[in-house]
C-alpha angles and dihedrals in degrees: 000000000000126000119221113253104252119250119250076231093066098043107107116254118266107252096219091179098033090130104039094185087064091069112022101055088056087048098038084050092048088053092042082054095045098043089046086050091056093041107052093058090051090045088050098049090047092053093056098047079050093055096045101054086042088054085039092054083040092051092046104044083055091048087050089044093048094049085050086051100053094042091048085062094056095048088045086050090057097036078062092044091041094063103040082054090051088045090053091238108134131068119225087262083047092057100038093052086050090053098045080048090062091052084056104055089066143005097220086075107076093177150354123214129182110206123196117230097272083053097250110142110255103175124007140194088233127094124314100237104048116103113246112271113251086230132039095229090234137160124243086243090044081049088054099039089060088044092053085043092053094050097036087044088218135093121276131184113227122241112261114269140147112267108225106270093028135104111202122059119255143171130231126220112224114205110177116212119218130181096192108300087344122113114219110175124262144276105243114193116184122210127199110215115213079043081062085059102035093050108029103029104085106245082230090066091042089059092056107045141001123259120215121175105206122191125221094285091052080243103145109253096171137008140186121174102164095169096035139278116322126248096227096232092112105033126149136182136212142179109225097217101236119153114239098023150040118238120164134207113224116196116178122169130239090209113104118216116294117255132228116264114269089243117041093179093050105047089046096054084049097054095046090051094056090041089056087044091056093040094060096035079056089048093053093038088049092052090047088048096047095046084048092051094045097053086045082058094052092049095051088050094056093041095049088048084048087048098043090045100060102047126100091214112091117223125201124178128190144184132254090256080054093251111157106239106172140015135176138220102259089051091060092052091052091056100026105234132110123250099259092049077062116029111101100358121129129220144313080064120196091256096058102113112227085229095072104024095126094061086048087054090049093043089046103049085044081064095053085048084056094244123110134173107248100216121013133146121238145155134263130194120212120225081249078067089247114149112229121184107226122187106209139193126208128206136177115260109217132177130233086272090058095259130144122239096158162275131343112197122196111205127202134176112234090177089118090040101061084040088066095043088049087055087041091057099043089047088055091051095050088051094055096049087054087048093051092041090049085049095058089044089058093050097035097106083049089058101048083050092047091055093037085073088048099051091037089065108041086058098050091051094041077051093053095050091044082055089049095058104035082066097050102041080050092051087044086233124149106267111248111229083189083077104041090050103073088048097047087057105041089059089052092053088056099043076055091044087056101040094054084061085047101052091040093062092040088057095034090054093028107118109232141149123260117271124174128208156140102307136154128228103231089052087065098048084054094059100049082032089107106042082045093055089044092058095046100044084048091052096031097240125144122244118225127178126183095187104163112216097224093048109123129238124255138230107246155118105271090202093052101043094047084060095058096048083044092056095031088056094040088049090050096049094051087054094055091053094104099037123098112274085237095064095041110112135133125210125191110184135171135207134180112233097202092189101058089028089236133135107220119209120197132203108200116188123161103210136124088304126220122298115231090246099055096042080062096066092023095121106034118113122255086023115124136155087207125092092217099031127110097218091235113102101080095044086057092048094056084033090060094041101050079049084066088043095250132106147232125228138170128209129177116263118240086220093049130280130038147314122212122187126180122188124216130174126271119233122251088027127132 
């Protein structure tokens, strides 16, 4: 069976576009090519218009810059002449040379007048010989100008203007002179504009564009076009700052717009080209660069283990949810576990000691809060279960944004260091004791003397009873206890009289701990008051105390602080040895300072004082004025009271001697 040819009419269409991409990237590429060929020349073109108003503004600021310059040196030049003119010191040649001198330091001046203040000329520029001229020759802006200058006091440019006889505009400089209140006249210097142009505008410049000084009017003052007029495409303005006038700086170029390159196609290939080139040359550089970073990483890295392993402070960093994220070596020494029991762990951590587990749980909710104390002692427990005592410093940790993602702690262990302070304590202790003991040595004769009263007395009144009733028991009388009593009692008043002596030097020499507590002072002048009173009747000095009654108590060690009034008084009454008995008093007195919460204690003598060599060296160790002293005595009193956290200071008595004072805190303050 055949089948019938099919008909042309019946065949599908051709679908020319039915892939569109196959058409339209190489057309979307070819007018990539062609737009980038027709904007690289215009983009070019406008660069370099760019560039060159930008040079030209840069060219015409230094210019500017270069005009101020030059004209500062000037006013500078006749703020100098003005005041050796004001001083007198300068004869009429004198003058004359320094004003020839001006007209020398630049072209652009053509002359300098002083003018007296009715306007006469009383120095000129001009020859030496010529009379001064009856009139100055001056404008009716230069006039005004002076006159501005004399009531402003400082110095004013004139307006431009044509002197009478010229023909090119200029501008004069108006410096007063004043000698005190005293009006003297002014400095006129007188500047020829298009001089201005020819001798401070760079010939370089000139070639390129050409210069016009307008003046507020935009009317041309000056102008100086060395290579033609200029076309008006690059043209920049600018206002030379000089007080009293405007005066503006016109550059304008004698360069024409730049032009697109002859052959577009060419110059682009060649671009892109280049481009390509450098693309690649920056793709290789990049990679150089990168592998180079990267093994200057790797280096660091070794170099900052190395680093961290070998210090003895321990570092511990954590993040902002407290999570531990790095620990080094030395850390894990400190607290005796290994990193990965650590790393990544959150509180409460395994070195946290029960003891003070409740400031762990406050520090560590202040971290959370995003507050930490920077520096701050604690505890830690090894995993031994040894206590050591660490001292640790905590930082921010920040990214390279500036963000923070942390805390960085720095650990030391401070074991060795509370062991010091426990000898040095100790020491101290012991110290005080030797200094208490050596005190009772010195005053040991004064005490045998001091009892011997006491016991004296209580035998001559037991004697007296005794006598009483033996008479009695021989008369066969009834005994009379009326007698006996006051006898009696007066015995007892003595044997307490002696055992208070007793029990203040038992407590004065009785090793103890320090113990600080709520104590007045006048308690603690009661309970030295009798070793105090021994040293001054031995030596005849007069005892004084200003104890207010509403003074508060402090918070101190009554043992130590007995020992320093006991030293301080002692010390007081040796230094009143030579003076005459009438002039030997010692005061103690006390005051509350409310605003440093502080009670203040003095020790007034008036005795030979103290000379300025030996304060010096008052409170050293070992130092001592005395041929049998220790020269401690004063180093354990400052010593006791910077262990209160007060201090002890000396100054010389207007009445002659010394006045120590000693601060201690007062109790209930902050």
């Amino acid at each position: 069976m055949l089948r019938p040819m099919p008909n042309a009419t019946d065949r599908p269409p051709r679908l020319h576009f039915a892939n569109p991409v196959r058409w339209l990237l190489p057309v979307v590429l070819v007018l990539f090519f062609l737009a980038v060929l027709i904007w690289l020349p215009w983009q070019a073109r406008q660069m370099e218009s760019s560039e060159r108003q930008e040079q030209l503004i840069a060219d015409t600021l230094w210019v500017e810059q270069t005009i101020r310059f030059q004209l500062g040196r000037h006013e500078e030049a006749m703020r100098t002449l003005s005041g050796e003119i004001a001083a007198g010191h300068l004869s009429p040649a004198q003058l004359h040379t320094r004003l020839v001198q001006l007209l020398q330091t630049g072209h652009e001046i053509r002359r300098v007048l002083w003018l007296t203040p009715d306007g006469a000329v009383a120095a000129t520029s001009e020859a030496a010989g010529a009379a001064p001229a009856a009139g100055s020759g001056l404008g009716p802006a230069s006039l005004a100008a002076a006159d501005h200058a004399r009531r402003a006091r400082r110095p004013v440019y004139s307006q431009p203007e044509i002197l009478p006889g010229g023909s090119k505009p200029g501008l004069d400089y108006h410096y007063p002179i004043y000698n005190g209140e005293h009006y003297l006249g002014s400095l006129v210097a007188h500047y020829a504009l298009s001089t201005v142009l020819d001798e401070l505008v760079p010939w370089w410049f000139a070639q390129d564009n050409q210069i016009t000084l307008l003046d507020r009017d935009d009317k041309v003052l000056a102008r100086r076009s060395a290579a033609g007029a200029g076309h008006g495409v690059y043209t920049h303005k600018r206002a030379l700052d000089l007080p009293g006038t405007s005066v503006t700086l016109v550059t304008d170029s004698v360069k024409s717009e730049p032009r697109l390159l002859p052959n577009l196609l060419v110059g682009s290939v060649i671009a892109l080209s280049l481009a390509l080139l450098w693309s690649l040359l920056a793709l290789w550089g990049h990679i150089s660069r990168r592998l180079a970073a990267e093994g200057a990483l790797r280096q660091q890295m070794s170099f900052r283990t190395a680093m961290e392993n070998s210090l003895v402070t321990g570092l511990r960093a954590r993040d902002l949810e407290g999570r531990v994220t790095y620990v080094n070596p030395a850390f894990c020494q400190i607290v005796g576990y290994p990193p990965e029991e650590l790393v990544g762990k959150l509180p409460p951590m395994p070195y946290w000691a029960p003891e003070v587990m409740t400031e762990y749980q406050h520090r560590f909710a202040g971290v959370l809060a995003g507050n930490v104390t920077p520096q701050f002692e604690t505890i830690f427990q090894r995993a031994s279960g040894e206590r050591v005592p660490v001292l640790i410093f905590e930082a921010p940790l920040v990214d390279n944004n500036g963000k923070q993602t942390g805390w960085m702690g720095s650990i030391l262990d401070i074991s060795d260091r509370k062991r010091i302070e426990e000898l040095n304590r100790q020491q101290e202790q012991k110290l005080q004791t030797s200094a208490r003991l050596a005190t009772m040595g010195e005053l040991a004769s004064m005490l045998a003397h001091e009892l011997n009263q006491p016991l004296a007395a209580i035998s001559s009144y037991t004697t007296g009873a005794l006598n009483v009733m033996a008479r009695a028991e021989d008369s066969g009388q009834p005994l009379d206890c009326g007698m006996l009593k006051p006898a009696l009692q007066q015995a007892g008043a003595q044997a307490q009289r002696a055992g208070q002596i007793i029990r203040s030097v038992h407590e004065f020499v009785k090793k103890r701990e320090p113990e600080r507590r709520e104590v007045a002072v006048q308690s603690l002048l009661d309970g030295i008051e009798a070793l105090i009173e021994l040293q001054a009747r031995q030596s005849y000095v007069a005892l004084q105390t200003d104890i207010p009654a509403a003074l508060p108590p402090v918070l101190a060690d009554r043992v130590m602080i007995e020992q320093v009034l006991l030293n301080l008084t002692r010390n007081g009454i040796e230094s009143m040895a030579q003076v005459p008995p009438e002039r030997r008093l010692l005061r103690v007195r006390a005051r509350y300072d409310a605003a440093a919460a502080q009670v203040a204690v003095e020790v007034i003598d008036q005795g030979h004082g103290i000379p300025d060599d030996v304060a010096e060296r008052l409170f050293a160790p070992f130092f001592s004025t005395k041929a049998e002293g220790m020269g401690m005595g004063l180093s354990i009193c400052r010593t006791a009271i910077e262990f209160h956290g007060g201090t002890l200071v000396h100054k010389p008595n207007p009445a002659g001697g010394t006045i120590f004072t000693f601060t201690l805190p007062a109790a209930g303050a902050p």
